[in-house]
C-alpha positions in Angstrom: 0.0 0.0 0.0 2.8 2.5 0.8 4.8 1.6 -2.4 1.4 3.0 -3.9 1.0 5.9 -2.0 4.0 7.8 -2.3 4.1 7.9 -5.9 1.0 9.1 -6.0 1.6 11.7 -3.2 4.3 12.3 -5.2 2.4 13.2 -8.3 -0.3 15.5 -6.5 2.8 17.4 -4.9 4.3 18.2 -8.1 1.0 18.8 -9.8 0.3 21.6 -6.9 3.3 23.0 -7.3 3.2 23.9 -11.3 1.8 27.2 -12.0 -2.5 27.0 -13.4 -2.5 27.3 -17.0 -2.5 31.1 -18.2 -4.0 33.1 -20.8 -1.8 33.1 -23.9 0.7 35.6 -23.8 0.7 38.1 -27.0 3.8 40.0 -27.6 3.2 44.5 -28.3 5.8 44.8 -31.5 6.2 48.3 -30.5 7.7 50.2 -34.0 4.2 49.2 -35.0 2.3 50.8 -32.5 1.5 54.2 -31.1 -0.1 55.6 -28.1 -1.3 59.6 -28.6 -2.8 62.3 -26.5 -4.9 65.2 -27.4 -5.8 68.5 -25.6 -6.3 72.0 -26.3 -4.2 75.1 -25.3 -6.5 77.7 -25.8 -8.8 76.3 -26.9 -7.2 74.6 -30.0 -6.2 71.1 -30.2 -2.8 69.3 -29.9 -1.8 66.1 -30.7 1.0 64.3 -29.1 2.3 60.9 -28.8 4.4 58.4 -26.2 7.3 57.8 -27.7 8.7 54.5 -25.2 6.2 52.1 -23.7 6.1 48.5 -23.3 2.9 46.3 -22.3 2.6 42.4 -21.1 -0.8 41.1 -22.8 -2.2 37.5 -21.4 -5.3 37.6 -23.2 -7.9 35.4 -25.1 -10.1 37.0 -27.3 -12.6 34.1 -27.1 -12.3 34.2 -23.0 -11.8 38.0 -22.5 -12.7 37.6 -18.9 -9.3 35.5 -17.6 -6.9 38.3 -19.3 -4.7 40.7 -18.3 -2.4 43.9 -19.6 -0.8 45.7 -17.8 1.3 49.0 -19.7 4.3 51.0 -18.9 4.5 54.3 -20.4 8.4 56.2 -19.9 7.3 59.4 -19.3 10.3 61.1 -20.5 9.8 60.5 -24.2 6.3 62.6 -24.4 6.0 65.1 -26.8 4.0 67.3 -29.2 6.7 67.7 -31.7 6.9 71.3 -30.6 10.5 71.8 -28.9 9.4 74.7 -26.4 6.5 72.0 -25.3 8.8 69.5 -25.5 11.4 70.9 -23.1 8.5 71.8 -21.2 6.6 68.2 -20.5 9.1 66.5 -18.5 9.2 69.3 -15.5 7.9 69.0 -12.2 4.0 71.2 -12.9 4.0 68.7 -16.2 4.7 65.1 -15.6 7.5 65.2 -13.6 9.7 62.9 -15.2 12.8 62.8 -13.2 10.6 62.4 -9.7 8.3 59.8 -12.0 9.6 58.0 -14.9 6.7 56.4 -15.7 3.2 56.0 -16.0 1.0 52.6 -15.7 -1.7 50.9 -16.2 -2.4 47.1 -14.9 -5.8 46.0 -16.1 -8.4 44.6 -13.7 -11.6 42.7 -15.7 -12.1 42.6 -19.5 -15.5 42.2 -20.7 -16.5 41.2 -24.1 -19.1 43.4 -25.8 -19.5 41.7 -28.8 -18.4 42.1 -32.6 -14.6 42.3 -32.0 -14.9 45.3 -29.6 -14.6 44.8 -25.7 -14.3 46.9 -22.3 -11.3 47.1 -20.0 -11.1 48.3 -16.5 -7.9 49.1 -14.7 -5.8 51.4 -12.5 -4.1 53.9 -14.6 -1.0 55.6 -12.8 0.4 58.8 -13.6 2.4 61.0 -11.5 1.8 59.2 -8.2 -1.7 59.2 -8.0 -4.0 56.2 -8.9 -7.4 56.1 -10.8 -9.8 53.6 -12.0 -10.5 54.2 -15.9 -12.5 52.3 -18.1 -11.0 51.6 -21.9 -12.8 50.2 -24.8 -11.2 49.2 -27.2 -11.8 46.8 -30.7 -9.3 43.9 -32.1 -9.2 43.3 -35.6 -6.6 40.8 -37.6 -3.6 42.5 -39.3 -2.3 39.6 -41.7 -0.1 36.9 -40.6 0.1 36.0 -36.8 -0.3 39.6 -36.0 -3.8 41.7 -34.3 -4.5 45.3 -33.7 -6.2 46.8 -30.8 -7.5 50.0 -30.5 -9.4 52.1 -28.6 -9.6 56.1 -26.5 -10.7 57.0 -23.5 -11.0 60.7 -21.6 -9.2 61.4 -18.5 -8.8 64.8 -17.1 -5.5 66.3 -16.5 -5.7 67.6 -13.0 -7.1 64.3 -11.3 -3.5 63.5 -12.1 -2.1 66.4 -11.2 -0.9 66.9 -14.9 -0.6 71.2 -15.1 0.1 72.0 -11.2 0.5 75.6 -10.5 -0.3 78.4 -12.6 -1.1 76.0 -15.6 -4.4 74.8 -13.6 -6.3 77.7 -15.3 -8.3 75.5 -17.6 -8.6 78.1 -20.1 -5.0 78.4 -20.9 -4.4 74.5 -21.5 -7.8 72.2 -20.8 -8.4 69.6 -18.5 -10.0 66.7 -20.8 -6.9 64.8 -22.4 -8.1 62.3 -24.9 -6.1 59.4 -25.3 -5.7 56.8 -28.0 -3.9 53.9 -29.1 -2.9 51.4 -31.4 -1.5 48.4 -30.6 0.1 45.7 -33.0 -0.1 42.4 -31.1 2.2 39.2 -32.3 0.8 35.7 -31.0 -2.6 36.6 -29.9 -4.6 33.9 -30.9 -8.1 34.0 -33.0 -10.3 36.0 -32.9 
């Protein structure tokens, strides 16, 4: 009886210790993808873009609901394209760069919504201070092994304390900041 036991407690031990199956990992190929933000400074709008970021994808399109992302955004590398701005984005009132190199975002539940499009909700970080955003966002193929999700969502600039000082006057640079993004994703599985 004992010869018979042990392997089998043997078994169940090593079974316990192996980590549960997880959602297919996709990998972002980043040259072909772009996160952008838009706001207006007096009233007219600006586009910039993230130049650096990274994200770690474990998701199933056909099983949304067991996925996660979660998205690292160096903060150092934002820009309008406009070298005053430029200069001007990585300072302590903007983002704070040196103080906070990056922002975040680790997802919390993904929802399917049907027809290729689905709902994200996460903690976004930037500068220090945590909120809870909700992102939709659409995956369609893109040829080969390859996906592309996008999607935009609204936050507002001083929950994050994006603008501190004298640039809090709302009517100088606003406080809705759209953001968008497309992301090429290798490996992700069907859709």
């Amino acid at each position: 009886m004992t010869r018979l036991l042990f392997p089998s407690l043997c078994a169940l031990a090593f079974m316990a210790a192996m980590p549960a199956a997880a959602e297919p990992a996709a990998k972002l190929v980043a040259d072909k993808s772009q996160i952008a933000f838009v706001t207006k400074q007096m009233g007219v709008p600006m586009e910039g873009a993230f130049k650096k970021f990274d994200a770690q994808v474990a998701f199933d399109p056909k099983k949304p609901e067991g996925g996660s992302v979660a998205l690292q955004i160096a903060i150092a590398g934002a820009g309008f394209g406009v070298a005053m701005s430029d200069a001007e984005l990585p300072k302590a009132p903007w983002f704070d760069a040196e103080k906070f190199p990056q922002a975040t975002f680790q997802s919390s539940a993904i929802k399917a919504l049907g027809d290729g499009k689905f709902e994200m909700a996460g903690k976004l970080t930037i500068k220090g201070t945590s909120k809870q955003v909700t992102v939709p966002f659409a995956i369609a193929p893109a040829g080969g092994n390859h996906a592309v999700a996008t999607g935009s969502f609204t936050l507002q600039r001083l929950d994050y304390k994006v603008g501190d000082g004298e640039w809090t006057d709302t009517s100088v640079v606003g406080n809705d900041v759209q953001v968008r993004f497309k992301f090429t994703l290798a490996g992700l599985g069907p859709l």
